[in-house]
PDB file of N, CA, C and O in Angstrom:
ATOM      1  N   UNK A   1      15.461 -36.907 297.413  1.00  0.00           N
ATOM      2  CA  UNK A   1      16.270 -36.185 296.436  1.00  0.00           C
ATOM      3  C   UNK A   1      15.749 -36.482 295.032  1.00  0.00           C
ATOM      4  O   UNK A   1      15.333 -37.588 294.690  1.00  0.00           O
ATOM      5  N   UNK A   2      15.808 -35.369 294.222  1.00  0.00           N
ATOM      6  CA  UNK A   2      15.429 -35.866 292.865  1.00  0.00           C
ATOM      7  C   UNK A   2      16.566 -36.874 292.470  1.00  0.00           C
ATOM      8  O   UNK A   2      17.582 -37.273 293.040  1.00  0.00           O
ATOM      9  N   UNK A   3      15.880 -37.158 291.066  1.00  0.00           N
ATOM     10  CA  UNK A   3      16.130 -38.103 289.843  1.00  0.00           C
ATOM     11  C   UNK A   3      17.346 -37.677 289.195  1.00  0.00           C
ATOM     12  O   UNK A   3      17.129 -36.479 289.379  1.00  0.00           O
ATOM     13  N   UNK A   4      18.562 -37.686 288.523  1.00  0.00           N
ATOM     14  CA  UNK A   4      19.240 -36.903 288.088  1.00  0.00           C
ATOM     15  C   UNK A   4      18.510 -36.890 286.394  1.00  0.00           C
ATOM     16  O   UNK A   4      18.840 -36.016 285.593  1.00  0.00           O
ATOM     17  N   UNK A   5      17.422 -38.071 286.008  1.00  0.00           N
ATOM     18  CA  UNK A   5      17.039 -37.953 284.449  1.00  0.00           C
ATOM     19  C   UNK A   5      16.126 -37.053 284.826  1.00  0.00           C
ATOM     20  O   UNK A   5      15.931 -36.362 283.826  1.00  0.00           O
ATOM     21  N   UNK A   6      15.349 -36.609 285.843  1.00  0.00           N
ATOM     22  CA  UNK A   6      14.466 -35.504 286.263  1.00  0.00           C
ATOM     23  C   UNK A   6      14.852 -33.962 286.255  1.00  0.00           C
ATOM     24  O   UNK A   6      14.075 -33.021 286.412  1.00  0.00           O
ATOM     25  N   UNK A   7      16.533 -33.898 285.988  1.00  0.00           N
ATOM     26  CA  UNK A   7      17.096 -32.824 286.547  1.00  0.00           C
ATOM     27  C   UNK A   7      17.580 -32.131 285.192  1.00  0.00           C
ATOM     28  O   UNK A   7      17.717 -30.929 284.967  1.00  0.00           O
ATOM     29  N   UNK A   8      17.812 -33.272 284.314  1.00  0.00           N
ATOM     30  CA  UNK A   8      18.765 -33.468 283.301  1.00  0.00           C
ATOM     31  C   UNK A   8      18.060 -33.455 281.928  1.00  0.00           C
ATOM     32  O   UNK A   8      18.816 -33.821 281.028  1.00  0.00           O
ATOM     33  N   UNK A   9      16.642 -33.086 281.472  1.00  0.00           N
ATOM     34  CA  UNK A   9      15.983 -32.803 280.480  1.00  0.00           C
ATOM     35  C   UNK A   9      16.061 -31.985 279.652  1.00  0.00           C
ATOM     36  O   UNK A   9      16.318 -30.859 280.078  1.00  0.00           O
ATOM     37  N   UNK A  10      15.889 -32.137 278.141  1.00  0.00           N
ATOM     38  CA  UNK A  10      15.842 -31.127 277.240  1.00  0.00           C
ATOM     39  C   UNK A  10      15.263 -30.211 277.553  1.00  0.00           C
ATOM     40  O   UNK A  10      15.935 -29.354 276.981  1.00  0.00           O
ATOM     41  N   UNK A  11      14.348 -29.588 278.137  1.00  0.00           N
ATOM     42  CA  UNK A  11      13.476 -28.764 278.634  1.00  0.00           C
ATOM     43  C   UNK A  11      13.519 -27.944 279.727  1.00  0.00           C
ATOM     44  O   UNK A  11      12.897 -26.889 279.853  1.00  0.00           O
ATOM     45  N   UNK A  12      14.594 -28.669 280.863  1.00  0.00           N
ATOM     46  CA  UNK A  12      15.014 -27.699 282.011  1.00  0.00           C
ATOM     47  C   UNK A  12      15.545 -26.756 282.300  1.00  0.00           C
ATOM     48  O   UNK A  12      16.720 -26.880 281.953  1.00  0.00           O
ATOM     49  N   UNK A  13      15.383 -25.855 282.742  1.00  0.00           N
ATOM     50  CA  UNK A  13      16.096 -24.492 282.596  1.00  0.00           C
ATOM     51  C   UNK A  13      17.039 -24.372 284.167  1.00  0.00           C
ATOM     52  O   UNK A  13      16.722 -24.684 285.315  1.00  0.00           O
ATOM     53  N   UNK A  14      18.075 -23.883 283.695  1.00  0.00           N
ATOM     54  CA  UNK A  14      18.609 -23.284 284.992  1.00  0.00           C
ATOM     55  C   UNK A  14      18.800 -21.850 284.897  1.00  0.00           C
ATOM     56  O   UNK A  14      19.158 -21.427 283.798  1.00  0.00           O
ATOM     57  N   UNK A  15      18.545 -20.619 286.298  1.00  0.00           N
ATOM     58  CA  UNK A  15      18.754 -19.432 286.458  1.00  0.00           C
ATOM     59  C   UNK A  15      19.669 -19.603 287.700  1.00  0.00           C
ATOM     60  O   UNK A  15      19.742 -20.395 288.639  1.00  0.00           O
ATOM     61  N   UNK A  16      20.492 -18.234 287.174  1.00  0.00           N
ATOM     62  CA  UNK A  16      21.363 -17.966 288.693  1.00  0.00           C
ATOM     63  C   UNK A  16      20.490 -17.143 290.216  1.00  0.00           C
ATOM     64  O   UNK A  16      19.642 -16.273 290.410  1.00  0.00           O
ATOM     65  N   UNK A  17      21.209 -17.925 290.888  1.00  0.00           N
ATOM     66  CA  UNK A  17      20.970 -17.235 292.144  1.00  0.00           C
ATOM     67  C   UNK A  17      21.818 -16.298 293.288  1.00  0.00           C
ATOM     68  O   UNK A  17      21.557 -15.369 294.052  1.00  0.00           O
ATOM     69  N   UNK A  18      22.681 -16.906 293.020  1.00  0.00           N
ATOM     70  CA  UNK A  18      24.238 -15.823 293.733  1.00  0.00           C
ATOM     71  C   UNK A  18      25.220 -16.379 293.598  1.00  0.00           C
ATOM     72  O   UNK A  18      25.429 -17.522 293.191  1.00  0.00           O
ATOM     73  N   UNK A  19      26.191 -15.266 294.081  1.00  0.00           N
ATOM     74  CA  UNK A  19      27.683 -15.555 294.294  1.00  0.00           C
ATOM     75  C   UNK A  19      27.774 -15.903 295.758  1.00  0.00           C
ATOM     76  O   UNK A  19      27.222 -15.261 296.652  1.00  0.00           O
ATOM     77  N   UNK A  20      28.894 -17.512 296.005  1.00  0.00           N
ATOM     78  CA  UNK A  20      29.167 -16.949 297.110  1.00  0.00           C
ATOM     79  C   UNK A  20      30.456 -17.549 297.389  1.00  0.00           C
ATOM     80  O   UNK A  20      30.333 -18.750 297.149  1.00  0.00           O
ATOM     81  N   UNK A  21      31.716 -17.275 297.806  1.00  0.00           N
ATOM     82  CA  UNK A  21      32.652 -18.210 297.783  1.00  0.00           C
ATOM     83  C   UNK A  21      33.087 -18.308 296.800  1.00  0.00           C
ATOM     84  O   UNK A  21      33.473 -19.475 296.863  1.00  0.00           O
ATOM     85  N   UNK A  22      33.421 -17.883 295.615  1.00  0.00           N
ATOM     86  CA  UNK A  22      34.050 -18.412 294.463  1.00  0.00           C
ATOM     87  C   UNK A  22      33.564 -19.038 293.800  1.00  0.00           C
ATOM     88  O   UNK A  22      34.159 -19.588 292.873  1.00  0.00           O
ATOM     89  N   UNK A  23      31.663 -19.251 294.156  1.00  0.00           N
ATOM     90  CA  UNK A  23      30.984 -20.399 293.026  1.00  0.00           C
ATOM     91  C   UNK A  23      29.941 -19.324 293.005  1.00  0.00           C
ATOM     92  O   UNK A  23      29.656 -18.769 294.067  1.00  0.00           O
ATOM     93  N   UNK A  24      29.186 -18.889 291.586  1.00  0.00           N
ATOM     94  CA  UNK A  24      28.195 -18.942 291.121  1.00  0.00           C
ATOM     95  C   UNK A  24      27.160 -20.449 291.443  1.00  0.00           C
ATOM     96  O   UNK A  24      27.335 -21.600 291.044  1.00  0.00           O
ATOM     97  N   UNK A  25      25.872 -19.767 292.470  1.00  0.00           N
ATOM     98  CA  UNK A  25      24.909 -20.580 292.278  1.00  0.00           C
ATOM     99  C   UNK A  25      23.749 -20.623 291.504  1.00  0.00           C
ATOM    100  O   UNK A  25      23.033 -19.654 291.251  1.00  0.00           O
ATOM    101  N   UNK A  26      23.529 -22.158 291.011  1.00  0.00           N
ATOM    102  CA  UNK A  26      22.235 -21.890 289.856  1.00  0.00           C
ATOM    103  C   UNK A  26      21.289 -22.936 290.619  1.00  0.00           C
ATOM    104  O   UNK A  26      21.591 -23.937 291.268  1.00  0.00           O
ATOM    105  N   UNK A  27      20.049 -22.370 290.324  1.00  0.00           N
ATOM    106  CA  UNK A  27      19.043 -23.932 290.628  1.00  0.00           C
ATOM    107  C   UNK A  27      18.598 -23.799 289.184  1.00  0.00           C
ATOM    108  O   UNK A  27      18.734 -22.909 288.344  1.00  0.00           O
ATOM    109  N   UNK A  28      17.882 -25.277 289.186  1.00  0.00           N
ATOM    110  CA  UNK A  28      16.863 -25.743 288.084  1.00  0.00           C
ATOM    111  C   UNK A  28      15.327 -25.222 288.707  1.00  0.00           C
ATOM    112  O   UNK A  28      14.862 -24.800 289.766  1.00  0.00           O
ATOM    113  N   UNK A  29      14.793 -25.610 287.047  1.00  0.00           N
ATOM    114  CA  UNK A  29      13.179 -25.073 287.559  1.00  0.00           C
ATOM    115  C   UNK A  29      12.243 -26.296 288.516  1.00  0.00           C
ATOM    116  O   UNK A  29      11.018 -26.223 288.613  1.00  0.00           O
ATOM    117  N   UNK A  30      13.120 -27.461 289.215  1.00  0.00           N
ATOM    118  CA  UNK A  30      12.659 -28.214 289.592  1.00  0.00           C
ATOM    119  C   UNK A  30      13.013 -28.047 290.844  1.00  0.00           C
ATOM    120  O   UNK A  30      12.354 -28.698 291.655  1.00  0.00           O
ATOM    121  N   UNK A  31      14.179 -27.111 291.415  1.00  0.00           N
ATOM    122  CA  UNK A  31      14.612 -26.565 292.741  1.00  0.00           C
ATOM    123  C   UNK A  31      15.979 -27.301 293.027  1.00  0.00           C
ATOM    124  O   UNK A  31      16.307 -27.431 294.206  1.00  0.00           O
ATOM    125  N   UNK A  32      16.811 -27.798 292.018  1.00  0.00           N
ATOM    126  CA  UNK A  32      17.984 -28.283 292.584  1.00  0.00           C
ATOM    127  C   UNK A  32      19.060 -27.395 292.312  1.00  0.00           C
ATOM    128  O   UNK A  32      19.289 -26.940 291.191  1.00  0.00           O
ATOM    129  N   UNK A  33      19.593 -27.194 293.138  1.00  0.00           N
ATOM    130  CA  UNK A  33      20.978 -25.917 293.210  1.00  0.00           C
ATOM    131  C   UNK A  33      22.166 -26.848 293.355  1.00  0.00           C
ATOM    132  O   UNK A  33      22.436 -27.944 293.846  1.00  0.00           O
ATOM    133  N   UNK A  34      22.832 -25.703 292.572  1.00  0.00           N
ATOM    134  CA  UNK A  34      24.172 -26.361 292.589  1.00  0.00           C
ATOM    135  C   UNK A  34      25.282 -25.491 291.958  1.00  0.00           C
ATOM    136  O   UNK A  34      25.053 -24.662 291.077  1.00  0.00           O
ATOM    137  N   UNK A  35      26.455 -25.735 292.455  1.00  0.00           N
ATOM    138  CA  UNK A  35      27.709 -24.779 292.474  1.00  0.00           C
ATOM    139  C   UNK A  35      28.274 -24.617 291.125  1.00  0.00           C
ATOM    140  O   UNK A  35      28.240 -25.618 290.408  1.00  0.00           O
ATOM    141  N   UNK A  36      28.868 -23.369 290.574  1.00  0.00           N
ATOM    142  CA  UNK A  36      29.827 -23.652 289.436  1.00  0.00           C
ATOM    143  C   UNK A  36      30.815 -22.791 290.327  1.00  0.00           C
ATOM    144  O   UNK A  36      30.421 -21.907 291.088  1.00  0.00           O
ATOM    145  N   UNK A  37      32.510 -23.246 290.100  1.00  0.00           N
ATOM    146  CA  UNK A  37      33.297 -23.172 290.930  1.00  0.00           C
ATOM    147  C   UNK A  37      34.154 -21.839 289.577  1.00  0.00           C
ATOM    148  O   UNK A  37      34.717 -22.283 288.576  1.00  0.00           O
ATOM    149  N   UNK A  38      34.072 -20.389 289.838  1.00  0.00           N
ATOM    150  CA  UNK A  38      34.548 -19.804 289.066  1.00  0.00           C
ATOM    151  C   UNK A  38      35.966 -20.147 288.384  1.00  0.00           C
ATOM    152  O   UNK A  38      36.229 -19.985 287.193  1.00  0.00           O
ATOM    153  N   UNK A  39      36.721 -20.589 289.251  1.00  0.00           N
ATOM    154  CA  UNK A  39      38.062 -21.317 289.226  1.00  0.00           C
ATOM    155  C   UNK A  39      38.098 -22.518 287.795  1.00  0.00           C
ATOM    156  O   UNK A  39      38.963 -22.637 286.927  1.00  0.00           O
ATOM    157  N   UNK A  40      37.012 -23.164 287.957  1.00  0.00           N
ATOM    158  CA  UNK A  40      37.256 -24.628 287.075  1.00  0.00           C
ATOM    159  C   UNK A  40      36.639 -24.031 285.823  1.00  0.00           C
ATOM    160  O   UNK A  40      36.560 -24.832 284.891  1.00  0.00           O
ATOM    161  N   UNK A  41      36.151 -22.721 285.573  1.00  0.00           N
ATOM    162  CA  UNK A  41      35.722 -22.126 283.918  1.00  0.00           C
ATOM    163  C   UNK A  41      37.144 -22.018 282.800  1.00  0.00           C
ATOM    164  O   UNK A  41      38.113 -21.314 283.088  1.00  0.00           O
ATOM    165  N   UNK A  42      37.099 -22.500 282.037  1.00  0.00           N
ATOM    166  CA  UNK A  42      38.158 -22.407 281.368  1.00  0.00           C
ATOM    167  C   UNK A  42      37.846 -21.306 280.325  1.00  0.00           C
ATOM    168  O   UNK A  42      36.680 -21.087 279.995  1.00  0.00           O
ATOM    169  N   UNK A  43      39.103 -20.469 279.697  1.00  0.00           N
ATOM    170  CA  UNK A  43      39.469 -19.444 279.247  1.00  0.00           C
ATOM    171  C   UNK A  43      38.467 -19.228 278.170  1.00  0.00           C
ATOM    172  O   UNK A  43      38.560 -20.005 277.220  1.00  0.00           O
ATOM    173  N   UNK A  44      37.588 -18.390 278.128  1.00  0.00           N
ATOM    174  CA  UNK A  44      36.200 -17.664 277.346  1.00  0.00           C
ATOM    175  C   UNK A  44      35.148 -18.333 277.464  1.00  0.00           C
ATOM    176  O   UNK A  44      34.349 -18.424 276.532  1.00  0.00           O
ATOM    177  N   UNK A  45      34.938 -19.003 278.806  1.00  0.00           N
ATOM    178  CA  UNK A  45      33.885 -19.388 278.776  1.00  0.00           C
ATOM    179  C   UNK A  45      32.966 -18.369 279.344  1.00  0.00           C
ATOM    180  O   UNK A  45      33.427 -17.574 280.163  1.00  0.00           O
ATOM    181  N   UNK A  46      31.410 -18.290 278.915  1.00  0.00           N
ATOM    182  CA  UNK A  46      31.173 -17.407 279.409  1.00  0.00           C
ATOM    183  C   UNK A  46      29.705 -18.389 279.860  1.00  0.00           C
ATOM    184  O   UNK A  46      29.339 -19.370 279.213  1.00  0.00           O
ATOM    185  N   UNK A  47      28.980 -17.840 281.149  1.00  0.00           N
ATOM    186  CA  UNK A  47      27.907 -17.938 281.687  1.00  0.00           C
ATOM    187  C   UNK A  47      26.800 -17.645 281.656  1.00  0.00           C
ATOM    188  O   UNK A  47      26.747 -17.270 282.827  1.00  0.00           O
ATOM    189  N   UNK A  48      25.758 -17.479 281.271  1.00  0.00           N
ATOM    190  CA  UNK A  48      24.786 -16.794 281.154  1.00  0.00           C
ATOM    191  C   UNK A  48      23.979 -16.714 282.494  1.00  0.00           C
ATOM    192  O   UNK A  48      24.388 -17.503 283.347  1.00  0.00           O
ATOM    193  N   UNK A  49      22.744 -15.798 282.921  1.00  0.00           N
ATOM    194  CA  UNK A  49      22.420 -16.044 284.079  1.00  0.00           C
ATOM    195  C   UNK A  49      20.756 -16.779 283.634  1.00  0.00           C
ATOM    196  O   UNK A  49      19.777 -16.631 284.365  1.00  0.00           O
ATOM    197  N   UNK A  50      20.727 -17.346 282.678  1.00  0.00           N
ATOM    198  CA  UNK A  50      19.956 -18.396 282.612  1.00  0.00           C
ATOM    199  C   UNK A  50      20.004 -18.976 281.125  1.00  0.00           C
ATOM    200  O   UNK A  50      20.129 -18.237 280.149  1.00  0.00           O
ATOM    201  N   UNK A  51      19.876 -20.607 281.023  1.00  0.00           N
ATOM    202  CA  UNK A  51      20.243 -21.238 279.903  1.00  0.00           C
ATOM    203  C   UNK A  51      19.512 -22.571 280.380  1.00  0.00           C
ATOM    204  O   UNK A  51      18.743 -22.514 281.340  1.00  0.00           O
ATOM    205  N   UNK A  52      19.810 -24.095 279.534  1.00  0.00           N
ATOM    206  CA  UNK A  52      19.712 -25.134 279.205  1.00  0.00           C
ATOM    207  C   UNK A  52      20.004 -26.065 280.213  1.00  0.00           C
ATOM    208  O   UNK A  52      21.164 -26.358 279.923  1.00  0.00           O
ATOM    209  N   UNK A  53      19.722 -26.703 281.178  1.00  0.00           N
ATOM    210  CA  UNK A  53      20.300 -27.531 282.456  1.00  0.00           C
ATOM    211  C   UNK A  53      21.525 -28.361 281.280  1.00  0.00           C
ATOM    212  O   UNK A  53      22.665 -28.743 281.543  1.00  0.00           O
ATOM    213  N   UNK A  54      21.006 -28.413 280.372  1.00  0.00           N
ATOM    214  CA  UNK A  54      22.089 -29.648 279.435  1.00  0.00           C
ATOM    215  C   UNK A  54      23.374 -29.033 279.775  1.00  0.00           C
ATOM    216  O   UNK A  54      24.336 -29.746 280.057  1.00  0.00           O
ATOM    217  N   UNK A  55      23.437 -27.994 279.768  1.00  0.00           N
ATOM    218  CA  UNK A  55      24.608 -26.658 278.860  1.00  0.00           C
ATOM    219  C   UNK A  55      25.446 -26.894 281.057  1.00  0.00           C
ATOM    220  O   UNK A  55      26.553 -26.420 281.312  1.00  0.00           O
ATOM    221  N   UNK A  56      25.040 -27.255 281.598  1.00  0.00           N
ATOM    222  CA  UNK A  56      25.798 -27.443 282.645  1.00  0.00           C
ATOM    223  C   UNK A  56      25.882 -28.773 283.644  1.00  0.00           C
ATOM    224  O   UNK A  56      25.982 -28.838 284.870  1.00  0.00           O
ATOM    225  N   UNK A  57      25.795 -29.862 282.568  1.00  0.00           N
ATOM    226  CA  UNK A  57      25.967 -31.087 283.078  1.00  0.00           C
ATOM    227  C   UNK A  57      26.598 -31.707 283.866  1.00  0.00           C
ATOM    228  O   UNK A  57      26.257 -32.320 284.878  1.00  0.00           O
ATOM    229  N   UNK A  58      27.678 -31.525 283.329  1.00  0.00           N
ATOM    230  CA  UNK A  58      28.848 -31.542 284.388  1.00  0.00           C
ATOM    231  C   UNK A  58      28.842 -31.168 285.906  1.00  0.00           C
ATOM    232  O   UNK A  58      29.255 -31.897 286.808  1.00  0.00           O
ATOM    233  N   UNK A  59      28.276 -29.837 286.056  1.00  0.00           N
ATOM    234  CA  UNK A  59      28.461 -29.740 287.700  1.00  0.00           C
ATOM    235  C   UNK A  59      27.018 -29.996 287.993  1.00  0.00           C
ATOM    236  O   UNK A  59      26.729 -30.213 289.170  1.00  0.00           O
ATOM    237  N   UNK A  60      26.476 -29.999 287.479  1.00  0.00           N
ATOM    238  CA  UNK A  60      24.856 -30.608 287.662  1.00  0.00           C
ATOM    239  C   UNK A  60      24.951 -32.015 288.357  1.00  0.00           C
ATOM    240  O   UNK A  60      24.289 -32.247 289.368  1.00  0.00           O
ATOM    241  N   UNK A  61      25.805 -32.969 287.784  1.00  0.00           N
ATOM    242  CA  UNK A  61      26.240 -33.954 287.937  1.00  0.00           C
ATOM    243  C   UNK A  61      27.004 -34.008 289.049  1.00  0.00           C
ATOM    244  O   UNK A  61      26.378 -34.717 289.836  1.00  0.00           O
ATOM    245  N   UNK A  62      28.103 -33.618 289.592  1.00  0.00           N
ATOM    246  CA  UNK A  62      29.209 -33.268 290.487  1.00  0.00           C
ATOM    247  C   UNK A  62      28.308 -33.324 291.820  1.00  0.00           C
ATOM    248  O   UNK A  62      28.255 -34.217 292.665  1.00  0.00           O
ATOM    249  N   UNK A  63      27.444 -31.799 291.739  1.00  0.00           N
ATOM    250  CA  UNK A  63      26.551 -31.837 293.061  1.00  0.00           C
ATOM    251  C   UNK A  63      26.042 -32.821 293.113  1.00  0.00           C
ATOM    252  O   UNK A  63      26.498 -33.418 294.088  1.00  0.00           O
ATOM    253  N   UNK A  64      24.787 -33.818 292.251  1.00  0.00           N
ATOM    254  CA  UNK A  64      23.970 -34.650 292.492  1.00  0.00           C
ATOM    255  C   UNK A  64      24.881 -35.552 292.774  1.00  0.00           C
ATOM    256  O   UNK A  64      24.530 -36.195 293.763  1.00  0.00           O
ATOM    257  N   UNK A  65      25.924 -35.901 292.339  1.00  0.00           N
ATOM    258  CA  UNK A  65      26.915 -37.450 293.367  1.00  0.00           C
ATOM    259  C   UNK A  65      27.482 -36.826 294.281  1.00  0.00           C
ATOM    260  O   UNK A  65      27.977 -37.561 295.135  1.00  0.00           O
ATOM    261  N   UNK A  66      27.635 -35.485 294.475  1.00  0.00           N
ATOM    262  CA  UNK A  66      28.610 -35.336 296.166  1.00  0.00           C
ATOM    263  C   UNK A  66      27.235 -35.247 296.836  1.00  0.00           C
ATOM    264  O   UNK A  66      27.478 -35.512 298.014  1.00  0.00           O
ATOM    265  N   UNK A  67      25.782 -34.993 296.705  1.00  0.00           N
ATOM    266  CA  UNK A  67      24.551 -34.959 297.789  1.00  0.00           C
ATOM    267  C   UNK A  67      24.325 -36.834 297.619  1.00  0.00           C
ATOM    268  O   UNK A  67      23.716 -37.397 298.529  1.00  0.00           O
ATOM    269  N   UNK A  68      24.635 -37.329 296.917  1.00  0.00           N
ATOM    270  CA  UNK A  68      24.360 -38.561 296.953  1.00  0.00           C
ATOM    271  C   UNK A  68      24.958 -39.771 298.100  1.00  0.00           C
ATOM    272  O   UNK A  68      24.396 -40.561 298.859  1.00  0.00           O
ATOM    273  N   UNK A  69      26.222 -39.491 297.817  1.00  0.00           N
ATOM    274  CA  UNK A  69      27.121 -39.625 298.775  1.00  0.00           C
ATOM    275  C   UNK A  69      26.908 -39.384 300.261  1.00  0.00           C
ATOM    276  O   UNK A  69      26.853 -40.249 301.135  1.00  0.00           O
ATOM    277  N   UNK A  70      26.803 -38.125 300.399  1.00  0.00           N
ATOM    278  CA  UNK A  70      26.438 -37.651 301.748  1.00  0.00           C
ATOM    279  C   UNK A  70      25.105 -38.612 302.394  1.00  0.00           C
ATOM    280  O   UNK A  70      25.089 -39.443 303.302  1.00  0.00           O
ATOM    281  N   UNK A  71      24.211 -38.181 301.648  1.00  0.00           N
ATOM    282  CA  UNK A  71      22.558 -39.257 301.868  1.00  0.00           C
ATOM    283  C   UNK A  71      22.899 -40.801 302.039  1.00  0.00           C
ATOM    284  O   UNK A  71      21.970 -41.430 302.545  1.00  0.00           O
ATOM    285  N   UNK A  72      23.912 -41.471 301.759  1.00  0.00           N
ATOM    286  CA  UNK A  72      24.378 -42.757 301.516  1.00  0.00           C
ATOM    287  C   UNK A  72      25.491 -42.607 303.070  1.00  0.00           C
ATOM    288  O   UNK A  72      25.217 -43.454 303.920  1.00  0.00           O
ATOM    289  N   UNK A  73      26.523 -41.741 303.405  1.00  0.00           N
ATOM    290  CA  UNK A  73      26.706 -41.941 304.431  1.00  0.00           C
ATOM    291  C   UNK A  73      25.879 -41.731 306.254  1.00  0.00           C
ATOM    292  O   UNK A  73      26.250 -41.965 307.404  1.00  0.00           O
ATOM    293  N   UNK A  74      24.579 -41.149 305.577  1.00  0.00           N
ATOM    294  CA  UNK A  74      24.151 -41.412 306.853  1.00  0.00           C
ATOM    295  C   UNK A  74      22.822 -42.873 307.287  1.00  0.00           C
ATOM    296  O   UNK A  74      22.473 -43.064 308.452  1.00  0.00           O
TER     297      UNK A  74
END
């Protein structure tokens, strides 16, 4: 699994890839995907379908400790 300081650079870009379930998916240009949960956007936020890995830290973060986790329970 990547690095999360690998994931998490001034320089990384994330683009969307689909809807599915109620989450917009994005990967990085390094190949890590990960969910934004339409539900948890708060009122005017808006999305772009490509921007700053910074600009979505938070669930950037979220996925990389719930895949972390998982890799740690087996």
């Amino acid at each position: 699994m990547l690095n999360i300081r690998t994931i998490l650079t001034p320089t990384q870009r994330v683009k969307f890839d689909y809807f599915r379930d109620g989450c917009l998916w994005y990967s990085t240009q390094n190949g890590f995907q990960f969910p934004v949960n339409v539900n948890s956007l708060t009122n005017g936020k808006t999305l772009m379908p490509n921007g700053k890995a910074m600009d979505f830290e938070y669930w950037i973060k979220k996925e990389y400790n719930r895949k972390k986790s998982l890799d740690n329970q087996k």
